[in-house]
N, C-alpha and C positions, 0 to 999 in steps of 0.2 A: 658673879659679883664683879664689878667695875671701881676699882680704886685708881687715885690720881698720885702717879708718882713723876716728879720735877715737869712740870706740864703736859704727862702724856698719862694715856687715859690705859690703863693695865688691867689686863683679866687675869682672877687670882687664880683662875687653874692654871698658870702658868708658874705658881709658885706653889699650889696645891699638887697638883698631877704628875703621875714621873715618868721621865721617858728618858730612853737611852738606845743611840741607833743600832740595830743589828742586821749590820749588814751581810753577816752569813746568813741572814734566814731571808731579809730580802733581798740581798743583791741589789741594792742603791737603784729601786725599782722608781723611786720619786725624780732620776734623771731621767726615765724609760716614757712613763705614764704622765696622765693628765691633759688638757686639753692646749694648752699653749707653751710655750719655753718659759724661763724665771724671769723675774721680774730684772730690770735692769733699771738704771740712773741713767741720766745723761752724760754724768762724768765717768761711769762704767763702762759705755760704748765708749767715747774718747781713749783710755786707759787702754781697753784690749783692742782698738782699732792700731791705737798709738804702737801697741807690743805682738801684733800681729805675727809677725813673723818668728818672734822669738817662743810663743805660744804651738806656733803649726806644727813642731816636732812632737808635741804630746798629745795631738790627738790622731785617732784614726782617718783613716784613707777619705769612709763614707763622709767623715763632718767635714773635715778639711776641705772637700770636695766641693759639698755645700755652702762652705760659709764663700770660698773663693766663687762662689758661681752667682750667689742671692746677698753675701753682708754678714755680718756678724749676730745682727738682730731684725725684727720686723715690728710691727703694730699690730697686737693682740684686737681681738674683738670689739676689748672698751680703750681703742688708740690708745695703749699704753707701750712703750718699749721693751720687749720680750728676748731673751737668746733663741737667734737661728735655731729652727728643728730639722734633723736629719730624716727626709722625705714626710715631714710632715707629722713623727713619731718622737722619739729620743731627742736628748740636748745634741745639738751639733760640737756641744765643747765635750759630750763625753764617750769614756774609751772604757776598755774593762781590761780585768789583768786575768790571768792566768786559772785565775778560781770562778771567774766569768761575773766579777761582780764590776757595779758600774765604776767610775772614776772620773774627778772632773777634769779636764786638761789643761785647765788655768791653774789649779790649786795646785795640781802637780808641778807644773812650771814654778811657780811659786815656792814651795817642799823643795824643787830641786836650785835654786836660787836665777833661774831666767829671767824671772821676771819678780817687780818690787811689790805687788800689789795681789792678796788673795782673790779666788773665788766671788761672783757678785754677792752681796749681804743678803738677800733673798733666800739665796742657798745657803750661806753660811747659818743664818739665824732659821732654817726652819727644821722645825712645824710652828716656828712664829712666825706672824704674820702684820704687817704692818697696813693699816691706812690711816692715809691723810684725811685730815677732816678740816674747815676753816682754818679753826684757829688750832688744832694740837690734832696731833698721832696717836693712832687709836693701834694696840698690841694686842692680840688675838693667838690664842692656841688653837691652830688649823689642826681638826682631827680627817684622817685619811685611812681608812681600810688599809691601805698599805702597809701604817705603821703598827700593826696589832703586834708584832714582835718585838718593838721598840717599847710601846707600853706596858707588856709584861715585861721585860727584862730590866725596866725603869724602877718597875713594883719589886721585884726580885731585888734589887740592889738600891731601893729608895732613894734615886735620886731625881728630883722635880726636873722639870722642861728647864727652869733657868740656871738651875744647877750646871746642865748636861751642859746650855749650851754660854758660860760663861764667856769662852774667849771672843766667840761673835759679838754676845752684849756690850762688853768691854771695848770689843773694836768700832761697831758702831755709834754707838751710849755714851761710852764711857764707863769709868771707874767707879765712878760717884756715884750712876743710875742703879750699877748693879750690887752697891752697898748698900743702898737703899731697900732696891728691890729684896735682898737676903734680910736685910731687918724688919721689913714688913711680910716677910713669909715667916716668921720667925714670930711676928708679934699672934699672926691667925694661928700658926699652930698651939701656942700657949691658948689662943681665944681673947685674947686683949687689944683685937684689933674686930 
């Protein structure tokens, strides 16, 4: 089902469904897999183009390598703006730590205070998924083989997709969006919506 929340068009599995990342079981496998890098803004490339250097200490040798050789991003299949991939696999921004799980290089920059600005929203907000349509933004729960540990341990600890992923909502959205959105997940669970 498709409800309309502050002009954008919302799928209620995202306030029905619960998901919560486990990255012990996958190892931040959604930096690794998939056919192209995250999505990116035009003010995102600017932003880590702008902080490049401040950024290159937290990633590995391989991305570093690559983003200094090809860019930060390329044009995905349907000419969209993607993060650079490290030989054509894994995010070029990610690194792993010690327990071999992935890690972004901007977010950590970020965490460590190099730099002012998280993670692209892409990454921050998924298994949400955004597209533009004319006139409004259509919000989609991207399911992924990947995340089958994420959704049992969502179920196990019930807590829904917008739940999990509040501070992204909030950072993108807004505050408002995702008052909204918690009252109208709230209105379906009772059934009065």
């Amino acid at each position: 089902m498709i409800i309309e929340i502050q002009n954008k068009l919302v799928s209620t599995d995202l306030l029905t469904e619960d998901f919560v990342c486990n990255l012990s079981a996958c190892k931040g496998a959604c930096c690794v897999e998939g056919s192209s890098g995250a999505p990116l803004t035009t003010e995102e490339i600017k932003l880590i183009e702008g902080s490049l250097e401040k950024i290159k200490p937290f990633l590995g040798k391989e991305g570093r390598a690559e983003i200094e050789k090809k860019g930060v991003s390329y044009l995905d299949d349907d000419d969209e703006p993607v993060t650079m991939l490290n030989k054509g696999k894994k995010c070029a921004f990610m690194t792993t730590d010690d327990k071999g799980i992935a890690k972004c290089g901007i977010e950590t920059a970020y965490r460590e205070g190099a730099i002012s600005f998280n993670k692209p929203a892409s990454c921050h907000l998924y298994p949400i998924r955004e597209n533009k349509l004319k006139n409004q933004t259509a919000l989609h729960y991207d399911r992924w083989s990947i995340c089958t540990a994420a959704c049992s341990l969502g179920k196990e600890l019930s807590v829904p997709v917008y739940k999990f992923l509040k501070e992204p909502i909030v950072r993108v959205y807004g505050q408002a969006f995702y008052d909204e959105m918690d009252k109208v997940a709230l209105e379906l669970k009772k059934g009065t919506r």
